[in-house]
C-alpha positions as CSV (number, residue, x, y, z in Angstrom):
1,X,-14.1,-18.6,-5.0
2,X,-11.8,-17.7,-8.3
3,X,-10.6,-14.5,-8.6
4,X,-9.8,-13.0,-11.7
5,X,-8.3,-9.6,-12.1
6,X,-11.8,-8.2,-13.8
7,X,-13.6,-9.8,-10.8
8,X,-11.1,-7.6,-8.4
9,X,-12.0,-4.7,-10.7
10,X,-15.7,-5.2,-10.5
11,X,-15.3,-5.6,-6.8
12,X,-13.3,-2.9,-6.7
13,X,-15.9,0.2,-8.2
14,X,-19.1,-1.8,-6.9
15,X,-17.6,-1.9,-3.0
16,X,-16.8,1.1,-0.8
17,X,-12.9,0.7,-0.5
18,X,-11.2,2.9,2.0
19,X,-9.3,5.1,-0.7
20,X,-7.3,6.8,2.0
21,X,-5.5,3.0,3.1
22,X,-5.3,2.4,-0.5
23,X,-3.8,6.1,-1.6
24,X,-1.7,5.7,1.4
25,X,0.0,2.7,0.9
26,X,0.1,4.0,-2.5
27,X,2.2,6.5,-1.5
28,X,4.2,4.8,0.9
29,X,5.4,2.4,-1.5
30,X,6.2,4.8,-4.0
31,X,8.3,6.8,-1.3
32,X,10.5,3.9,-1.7
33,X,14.3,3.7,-2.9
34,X,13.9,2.1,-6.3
35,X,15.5,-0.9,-5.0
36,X,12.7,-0.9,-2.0
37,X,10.2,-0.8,-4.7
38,X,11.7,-3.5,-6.9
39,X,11.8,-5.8,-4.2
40,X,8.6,-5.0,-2.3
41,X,7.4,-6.4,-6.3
42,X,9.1,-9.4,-5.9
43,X,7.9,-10.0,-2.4
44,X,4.5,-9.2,-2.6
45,X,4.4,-11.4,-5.9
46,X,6.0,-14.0,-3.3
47,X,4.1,-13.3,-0.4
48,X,0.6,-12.1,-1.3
49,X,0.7,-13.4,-5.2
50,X,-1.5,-16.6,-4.5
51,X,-4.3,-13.9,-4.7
52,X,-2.9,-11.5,-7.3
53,X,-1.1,-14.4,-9.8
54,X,-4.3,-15.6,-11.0
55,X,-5.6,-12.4,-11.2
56,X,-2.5,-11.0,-13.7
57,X,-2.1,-12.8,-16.2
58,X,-5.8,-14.1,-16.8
59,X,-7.0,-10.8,-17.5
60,X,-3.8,-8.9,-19.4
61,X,-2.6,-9.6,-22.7
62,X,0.4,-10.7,-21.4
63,X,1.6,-11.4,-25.3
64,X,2.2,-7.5,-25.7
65,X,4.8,-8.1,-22.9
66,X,6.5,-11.3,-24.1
67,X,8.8,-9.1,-26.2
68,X,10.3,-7.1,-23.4
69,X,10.2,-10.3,-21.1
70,X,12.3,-12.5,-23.5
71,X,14.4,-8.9,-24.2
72,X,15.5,-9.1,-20.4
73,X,16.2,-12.5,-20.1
74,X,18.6,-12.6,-22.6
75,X,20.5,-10.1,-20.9
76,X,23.4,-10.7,-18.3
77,X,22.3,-10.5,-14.9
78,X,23.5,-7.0,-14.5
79,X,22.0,-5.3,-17.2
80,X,18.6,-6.8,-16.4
81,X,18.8,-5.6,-13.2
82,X,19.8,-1.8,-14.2
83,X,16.7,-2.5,-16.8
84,X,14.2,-3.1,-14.1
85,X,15.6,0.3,-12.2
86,X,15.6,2.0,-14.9
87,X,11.3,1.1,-15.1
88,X,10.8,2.5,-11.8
89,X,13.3,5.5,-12.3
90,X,11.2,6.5,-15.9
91,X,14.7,6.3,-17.9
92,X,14.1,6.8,-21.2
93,X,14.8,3.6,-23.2
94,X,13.4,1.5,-25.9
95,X,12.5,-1.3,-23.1
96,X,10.7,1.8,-21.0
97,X,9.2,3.1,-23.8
98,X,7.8,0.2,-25.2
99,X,6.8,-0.8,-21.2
100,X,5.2,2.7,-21.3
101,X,2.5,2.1,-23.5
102,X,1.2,-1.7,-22.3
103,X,-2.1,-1.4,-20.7
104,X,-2.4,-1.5,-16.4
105,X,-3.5,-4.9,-16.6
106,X,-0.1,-5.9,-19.0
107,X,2.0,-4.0,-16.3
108,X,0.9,-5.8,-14.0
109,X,1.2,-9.3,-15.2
110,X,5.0,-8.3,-16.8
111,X,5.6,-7.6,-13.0
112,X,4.5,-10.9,-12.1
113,X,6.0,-13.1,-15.3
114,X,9.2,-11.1,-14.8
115,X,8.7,-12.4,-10.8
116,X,8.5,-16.0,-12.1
117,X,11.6,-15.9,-14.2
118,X,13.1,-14.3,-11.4
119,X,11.9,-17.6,-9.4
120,X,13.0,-19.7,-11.7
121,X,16.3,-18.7,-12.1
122,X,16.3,-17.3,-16.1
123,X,16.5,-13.5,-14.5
124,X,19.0,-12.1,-11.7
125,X,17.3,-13.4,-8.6
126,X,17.0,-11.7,-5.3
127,X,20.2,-12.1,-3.4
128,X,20.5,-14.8,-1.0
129,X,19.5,-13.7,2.1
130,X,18.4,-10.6,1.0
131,X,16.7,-8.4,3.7
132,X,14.4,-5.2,2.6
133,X,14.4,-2.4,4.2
134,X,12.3,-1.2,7.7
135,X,10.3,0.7,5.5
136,X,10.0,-1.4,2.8
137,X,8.9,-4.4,5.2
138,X,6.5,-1.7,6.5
139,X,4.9,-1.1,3.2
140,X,5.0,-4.8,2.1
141,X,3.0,-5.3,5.7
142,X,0.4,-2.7,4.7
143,X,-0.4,-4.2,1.7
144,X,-1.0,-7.7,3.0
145,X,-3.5,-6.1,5.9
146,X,-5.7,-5.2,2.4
147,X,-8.6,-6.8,1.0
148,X,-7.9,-8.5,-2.8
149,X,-9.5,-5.5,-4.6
150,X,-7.1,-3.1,-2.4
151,X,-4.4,-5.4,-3.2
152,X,-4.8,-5.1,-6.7
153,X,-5.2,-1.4,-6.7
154,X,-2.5,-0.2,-4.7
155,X,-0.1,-2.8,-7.1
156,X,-2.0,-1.8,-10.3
157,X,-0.9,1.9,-9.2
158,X,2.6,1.0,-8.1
159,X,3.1,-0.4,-11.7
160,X,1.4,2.0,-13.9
161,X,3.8,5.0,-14.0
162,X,6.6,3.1,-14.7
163,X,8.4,3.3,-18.0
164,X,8.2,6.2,-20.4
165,X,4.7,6.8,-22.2
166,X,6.1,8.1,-25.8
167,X,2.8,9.6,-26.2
168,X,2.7,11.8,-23.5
């Protein structure tokens, strides 16, 4: 079977999910130092994203995002890295801002493009050797123990509130 991210979505309000795993590991992830968070991302996009890449981008309009993704790549490593903290930590910037007002679905698959580049090498990469933290691992566990649909929920969530809305 395919999954898309609509057919997570559809499974996701026709199905019973257990909101109280979902809301907890929610809530557990967001609990997280911001660099916990950034690299639960980039794990889970590593670890679990067989099931939530094809998902991402099919359904977003990932073009919205392009601008902010080719913004950050053409930043030294350093400042793209204090750009992605800045998205978790709501600093208000143009590049939050303008991260603010993309759709869930565009969140989500920026998450997962900016993942890619960070793959391939054209943004800062995860150290070497890099080892998250007991808690972090902990969270990163939970969400792989999820079905899809709770997958893509609890990483819709994490990425939502990220940025600066300008409109609210």
């Amino acid at each position: 079977m395919t999954y898309t991210l609509d057919s997570a979505l559809s499974f996701s309000s026709n199905t019973q999910l257990s909101g109280d795993v979902v809301t907890a590991t929610t809530a557990q992830i967001k609990r997280l130092s911001v660099d916990d968070q950034l690299a639960l991302l980039w794990f889970a996009y590593t670890e679990i994203g067989r099931s939530i890449t094809p998902a991402a981008p099919g359904a977003a309009r990932l073009q919205f995002a392009e601008g902010l993704l080719n913004q950050i790549k053409q930043m030294p490593h350093q400042e793209q890295f204090q750009t992605m903290r800045d998205l978790v930590n709501k600093v208000n910037s143009p590049i939050s801002r303008s991260y603010g007002v993309l759709s869930v679905n565009t969140k989500l698959a920026f998450w997962y493009q900016l993942a890619e580049m960070m793959k391939e090498g054209s943004v800062i990469p995860v150290p070497a050797g890099y080892k998250m933290s007991r808690q972090a691992s902990q969270a990163l566990a939970n969400l792989t123990q999820l079905e899809f649909g709770q997958q893509i929920t609890v990483m819709r969530r994490a990425v939502a509130n990220m940025g600066i809305d300008p409109f609210n």
